[in-house]
C-alpha positions as MATLAB code, in Angstrom:
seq = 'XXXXXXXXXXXXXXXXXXXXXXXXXXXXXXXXXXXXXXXXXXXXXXXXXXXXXXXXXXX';
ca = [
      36.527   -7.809  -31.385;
      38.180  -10.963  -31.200;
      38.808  -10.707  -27.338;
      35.551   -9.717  -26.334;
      34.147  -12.783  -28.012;
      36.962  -15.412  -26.569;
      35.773  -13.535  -22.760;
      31.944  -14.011  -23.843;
      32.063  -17.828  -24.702;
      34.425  -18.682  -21.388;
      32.511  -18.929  -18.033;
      33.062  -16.340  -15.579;
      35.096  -17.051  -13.022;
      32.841  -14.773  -10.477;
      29.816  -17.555  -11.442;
      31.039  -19.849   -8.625;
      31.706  -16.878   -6.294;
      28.041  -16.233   -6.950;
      26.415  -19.355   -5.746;
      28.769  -19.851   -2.808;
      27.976  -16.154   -1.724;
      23.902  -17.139   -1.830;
      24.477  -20.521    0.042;
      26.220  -18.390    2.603;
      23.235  -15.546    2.515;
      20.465  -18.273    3.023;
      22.748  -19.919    6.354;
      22.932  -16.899    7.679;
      19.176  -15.559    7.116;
      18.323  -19.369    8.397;
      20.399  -18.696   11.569;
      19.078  -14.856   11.826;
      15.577  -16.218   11.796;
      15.990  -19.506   14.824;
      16.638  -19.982   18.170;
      20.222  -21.584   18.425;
      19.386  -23.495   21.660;
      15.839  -24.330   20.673;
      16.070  -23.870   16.579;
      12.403  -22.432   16.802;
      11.562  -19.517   14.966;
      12.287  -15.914   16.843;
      10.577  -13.066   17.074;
      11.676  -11.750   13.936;
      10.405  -14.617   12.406;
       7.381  -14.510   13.560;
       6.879  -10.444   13.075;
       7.637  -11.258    9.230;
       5.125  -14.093    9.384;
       2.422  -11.998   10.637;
       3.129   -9.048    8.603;
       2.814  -11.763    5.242;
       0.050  -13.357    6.847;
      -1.630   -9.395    7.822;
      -1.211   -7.895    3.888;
      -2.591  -11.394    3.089;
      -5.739  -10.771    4.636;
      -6.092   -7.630    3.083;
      -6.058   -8.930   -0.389;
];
């Protein structure tokens, strides 16, 4: 019983693994989403925008 609370009261060491692996998801959604000679917004993009924008509408 011991153990389990000395594991529970240190931080995991996954934690940091965490936030460096959503930094890296959000770059690459960010570079999924723009032009890389323009950085504009791609099709994609803009066919998620106007989905959003359509269900929106229909609130």
């Amino acid at each position: 019983m011991q153990a389990v609370a000395t594991q529970l009261s240190f931080p995991r060491p996954q934690a940091g693994l965490d936030q460096q692996l959503k930094q890296a998801n959000f770059k690459l959604d960010r570079l999924a989403r723009l032009d890389g000679l323009t950085q504009l917004a791609n099709r994609g993009n803009f066919h998620e925008f106007w989905w959003r924008e359509w269900r929106r509408m229909h609130r």
